[in-house]
C-alpha positions in Angstrom: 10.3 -25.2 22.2 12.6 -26.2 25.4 13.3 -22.2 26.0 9.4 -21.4 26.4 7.8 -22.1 30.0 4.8 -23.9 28.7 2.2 -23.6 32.0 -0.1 -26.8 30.6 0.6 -30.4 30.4 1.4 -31.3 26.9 -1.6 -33.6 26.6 -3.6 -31.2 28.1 -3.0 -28.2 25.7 -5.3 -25.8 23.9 -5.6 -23.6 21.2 -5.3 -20.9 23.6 -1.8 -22.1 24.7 -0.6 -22.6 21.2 -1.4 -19.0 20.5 0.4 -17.6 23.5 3.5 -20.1 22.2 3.1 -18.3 19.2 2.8 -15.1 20.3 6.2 -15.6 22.3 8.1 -16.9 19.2 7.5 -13.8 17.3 9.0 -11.6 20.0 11.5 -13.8 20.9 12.8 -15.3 17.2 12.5 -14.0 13.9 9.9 -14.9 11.7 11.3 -17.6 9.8 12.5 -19.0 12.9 9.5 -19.1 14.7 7.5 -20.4 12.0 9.9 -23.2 11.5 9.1 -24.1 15.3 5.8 -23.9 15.5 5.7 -26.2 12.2 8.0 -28.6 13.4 5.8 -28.2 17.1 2.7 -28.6 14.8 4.0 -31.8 13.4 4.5 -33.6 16.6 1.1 -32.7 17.6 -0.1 -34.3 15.0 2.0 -37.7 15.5 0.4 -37.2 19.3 -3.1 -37.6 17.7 -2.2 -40.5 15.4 -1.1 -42.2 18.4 -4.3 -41.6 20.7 -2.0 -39.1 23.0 -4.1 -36.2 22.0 -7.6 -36.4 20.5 -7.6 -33.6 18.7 -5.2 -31.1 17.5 -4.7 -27.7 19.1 -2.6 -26.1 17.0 -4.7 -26.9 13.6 -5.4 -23.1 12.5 -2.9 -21.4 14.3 0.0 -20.8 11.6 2.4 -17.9 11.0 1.8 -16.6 7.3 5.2 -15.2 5.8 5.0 -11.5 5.0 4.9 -10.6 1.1 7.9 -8.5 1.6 11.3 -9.9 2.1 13.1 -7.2 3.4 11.4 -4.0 5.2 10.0 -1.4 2.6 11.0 1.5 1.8 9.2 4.2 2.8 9.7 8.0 1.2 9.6 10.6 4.0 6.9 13.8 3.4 10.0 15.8 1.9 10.8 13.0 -0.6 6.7 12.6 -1.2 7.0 16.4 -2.0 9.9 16.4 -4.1 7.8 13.6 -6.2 4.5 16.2 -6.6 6.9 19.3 -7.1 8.7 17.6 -10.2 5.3 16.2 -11.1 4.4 19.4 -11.4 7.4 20.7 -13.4 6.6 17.7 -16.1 3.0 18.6 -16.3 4.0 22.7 -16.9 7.0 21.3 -19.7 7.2 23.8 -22.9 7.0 20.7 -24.6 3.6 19.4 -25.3 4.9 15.8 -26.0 6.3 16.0 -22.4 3.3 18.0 -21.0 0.4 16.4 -22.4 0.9 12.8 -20.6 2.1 14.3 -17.6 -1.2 16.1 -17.5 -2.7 12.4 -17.0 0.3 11.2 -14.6 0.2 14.3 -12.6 -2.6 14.2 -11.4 -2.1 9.7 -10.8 0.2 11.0 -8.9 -1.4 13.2 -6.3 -3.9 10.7 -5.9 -1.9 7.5 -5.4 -0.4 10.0 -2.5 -4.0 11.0 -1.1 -5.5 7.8 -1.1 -2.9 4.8 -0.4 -4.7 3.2 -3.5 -2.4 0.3 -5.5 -1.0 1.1 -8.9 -3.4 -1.1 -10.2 -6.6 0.5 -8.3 -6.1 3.7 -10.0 -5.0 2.8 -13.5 -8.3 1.1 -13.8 -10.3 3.6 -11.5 -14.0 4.0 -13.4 -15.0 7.2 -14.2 -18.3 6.0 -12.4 -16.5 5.4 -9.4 -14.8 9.1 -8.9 -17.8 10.2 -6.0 -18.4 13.7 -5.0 -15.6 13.4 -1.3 -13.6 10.2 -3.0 -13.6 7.4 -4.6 -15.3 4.0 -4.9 -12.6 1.0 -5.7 -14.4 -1.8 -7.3 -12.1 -3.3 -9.6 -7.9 -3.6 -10.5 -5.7 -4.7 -13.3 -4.7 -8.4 -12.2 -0.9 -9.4 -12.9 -1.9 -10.6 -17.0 -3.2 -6.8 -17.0 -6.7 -7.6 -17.4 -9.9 -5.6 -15.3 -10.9 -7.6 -12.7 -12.9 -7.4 -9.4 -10.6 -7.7 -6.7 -11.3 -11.3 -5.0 -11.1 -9.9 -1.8 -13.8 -8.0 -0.2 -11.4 -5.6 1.8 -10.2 -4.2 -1.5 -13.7 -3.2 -2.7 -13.6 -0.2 -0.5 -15.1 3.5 0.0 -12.0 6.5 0.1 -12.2 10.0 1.0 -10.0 12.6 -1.1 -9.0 15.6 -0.2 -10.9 18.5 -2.5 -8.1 19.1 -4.3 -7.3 16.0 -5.6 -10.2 15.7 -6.5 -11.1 18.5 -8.3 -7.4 17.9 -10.0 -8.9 14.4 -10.9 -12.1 15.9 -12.4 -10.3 18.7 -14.0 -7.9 15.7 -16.0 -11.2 14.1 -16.3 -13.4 16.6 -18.5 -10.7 18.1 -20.1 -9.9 14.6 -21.7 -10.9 14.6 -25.5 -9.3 11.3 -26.4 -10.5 7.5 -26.6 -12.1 5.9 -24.0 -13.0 3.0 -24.3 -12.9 1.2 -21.3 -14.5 4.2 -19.4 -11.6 5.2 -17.1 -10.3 8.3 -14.9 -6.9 7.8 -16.5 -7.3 5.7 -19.9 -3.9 5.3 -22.5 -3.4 6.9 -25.2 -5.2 4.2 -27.4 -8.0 4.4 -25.2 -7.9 1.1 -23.4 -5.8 1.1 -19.8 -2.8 1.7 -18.8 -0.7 -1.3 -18.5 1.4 -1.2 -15.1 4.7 -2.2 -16.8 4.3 1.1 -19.4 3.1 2.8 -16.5 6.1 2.0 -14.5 8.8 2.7 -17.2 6.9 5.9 -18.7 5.7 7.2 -15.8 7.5 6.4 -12.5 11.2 6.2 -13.8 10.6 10.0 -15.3 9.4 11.2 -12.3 12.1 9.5 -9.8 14.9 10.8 -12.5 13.1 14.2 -12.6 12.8 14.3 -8.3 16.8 13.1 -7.6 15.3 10.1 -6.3 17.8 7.5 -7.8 21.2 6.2 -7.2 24.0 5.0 -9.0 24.9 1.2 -9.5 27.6 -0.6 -10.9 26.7 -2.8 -13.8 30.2 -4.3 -14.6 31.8 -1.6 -16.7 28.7 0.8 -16.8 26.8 2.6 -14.1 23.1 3.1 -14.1 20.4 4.5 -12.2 18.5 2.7 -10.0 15.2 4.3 -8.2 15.2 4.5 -4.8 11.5 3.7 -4.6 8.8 2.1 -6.3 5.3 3.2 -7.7 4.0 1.2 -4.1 5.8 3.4 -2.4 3.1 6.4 -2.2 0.7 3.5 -0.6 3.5 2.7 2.1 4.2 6.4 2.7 -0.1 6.9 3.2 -0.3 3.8 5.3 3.0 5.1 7.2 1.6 8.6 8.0 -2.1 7.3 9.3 0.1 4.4 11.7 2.1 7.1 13.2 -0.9 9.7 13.9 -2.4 6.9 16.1 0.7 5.6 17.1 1.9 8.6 18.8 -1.1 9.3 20.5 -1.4 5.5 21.6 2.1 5.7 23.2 3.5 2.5 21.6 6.8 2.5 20.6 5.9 -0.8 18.3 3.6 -0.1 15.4 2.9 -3.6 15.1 1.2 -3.7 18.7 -1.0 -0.8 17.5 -2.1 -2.4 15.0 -2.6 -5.6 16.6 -4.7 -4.4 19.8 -6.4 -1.2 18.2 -6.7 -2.2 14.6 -10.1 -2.0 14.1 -10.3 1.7 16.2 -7.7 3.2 14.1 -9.8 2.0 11.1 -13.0 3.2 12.3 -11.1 6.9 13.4 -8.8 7.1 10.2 -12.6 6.6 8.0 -14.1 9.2 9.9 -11.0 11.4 10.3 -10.6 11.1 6.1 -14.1 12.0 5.9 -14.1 15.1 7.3 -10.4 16.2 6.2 -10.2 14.2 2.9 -7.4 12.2 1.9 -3.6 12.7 3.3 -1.6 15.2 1.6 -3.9 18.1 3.3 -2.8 17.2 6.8 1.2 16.1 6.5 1.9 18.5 3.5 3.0 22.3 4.1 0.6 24.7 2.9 2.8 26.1 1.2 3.0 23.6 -1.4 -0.7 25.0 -3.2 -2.3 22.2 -4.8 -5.1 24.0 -6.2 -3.1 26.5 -8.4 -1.9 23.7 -10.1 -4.5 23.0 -12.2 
């Protein structure tokens, strides 16, 4: 707090100064740093106002949330994402129908998960109702017990463009489907009902990570295993990853987070029009060589 060269009187300050002290922390200390300080700055601010120093206090909304991920994620580059749809497709073609015949279904998850940036739990509870003539309406997402709900906030109630590809791989799955469905989905279980995320997870994603070289080996005491280098989220980061770096390139900013920050809601407004006309991702950082439509 000593370290900053605060330009108001203490007793004077305003919510504009806290936010410039806050501002200053985060590029000066790390995150858990600075929002230790501008708690334990918060706290004395408050004293201040129980003692009649301050009459109101200036730092009341202005906190530092802690990011939902601990360490930096990881994010596969477009020759790992390709490696994922190439073996994708190998499980999809197997000789074997018991291998084939559910990779039909996680195939084409697959391909849209890249596409769109949707969650794991977006698509395996995607309506049929909801797959639209350019993309895709998300209205609803498997909560953490597993169960449908609509998603709480209205950010993730959303419209996405898809690339024609996907999308006619989507509504290929889709009409060629002659099992159960009971719950009306683009990609319902065997049983009819939907996919849970942990079955999706081992059934799906740890096939297709073995099947791409996308693991490592651990030591487990006296036995090695294989550990996947990502997770099913992955495919979101790598979508957000690609549409940050388009703008960020052509912004000049060496610091994704100050794009963000100063031309957030530009990029959004570009990106929906940009996806509109294009469709999805995989159409504009993918080779053409990698033909999406003979694949179904």
């Amino acid at each position: 707090m000593r370290a900053y060269a605060w330009e108001t009187p203490l007793h004077e300050l305003e919510s504009a100064d806290l936010v410039a002290f806050r501002s200053w922390l985060l590029t000066e200390r790390t995150r858990d740093q600075a929002k230790r300080t501008l708690s334990c700055f918060h706290s004395m601010l408050i004293e201040m106002v129980t003692q009649g120093v301050l009459a109101t206090d200036p730092a009341g909304r202005i906190t530092i949330q802690r990011s939902r991920y601990k360490e930096p994620v990881e994010i596969p580059s477009i020759a790992e994402v390709r490696s994922m749809l190439a073996a994708a497709d190998r499980l999809a073609n197997h000789r074997h129908k018991y291998i084939s015949q559910p990779w039909q279904r996680y195939r084409a998850m697959i391909y849209l998960a890249s596409d769109s940036g949707l969650r794991p739990q977006e698509y395996l509870a995607l309506p049929t109702l909801n797959l639209l003539e350019r993309g895709i309406r998300v209205s609803q997402a498997l909560s953490r017990s597993n169960r449908i709900e609509v998603p709480k906030s209205p950010a993730a109630r959303r419209y996405l463009p898809i690339g024609p590809d996907v999308l006619d791989m989507t509504r290929h799955y889709v009409e060629r489907h002659d099992g159960p469905n009971l719950d009306g989905l683009v990609y319902p279980g065997a049983h009819g009902r939907h996919q849970m995320y942990g079955h999706f997870s081992r059934r799906c994603w740890h096939t297709l990570m073995k099947e791409a070289g996308l693991v490592r080996q651990t030591d487990a005491g006296k036995d090695e295993i294989l550990q996947n280098l990502y997770t099913p989220y992955s495919l979101r980061h790598f979508y957000a990853s690609m549409l940050i770096a388009e703008n960020q390139e052509r912004l000049g900013h060496a610091d994704a987070a100050m794009t963000l920050n100063v031309y957030g809601h530009l990029i959004k407004e570009r990106q929906a029009k940009a996806r509109e006309e294009d469709g999805g991702i995989l159409g504009r950082v993918l080779s053409q060589d990698h033909g999406i439509a003979a694949l179904q």
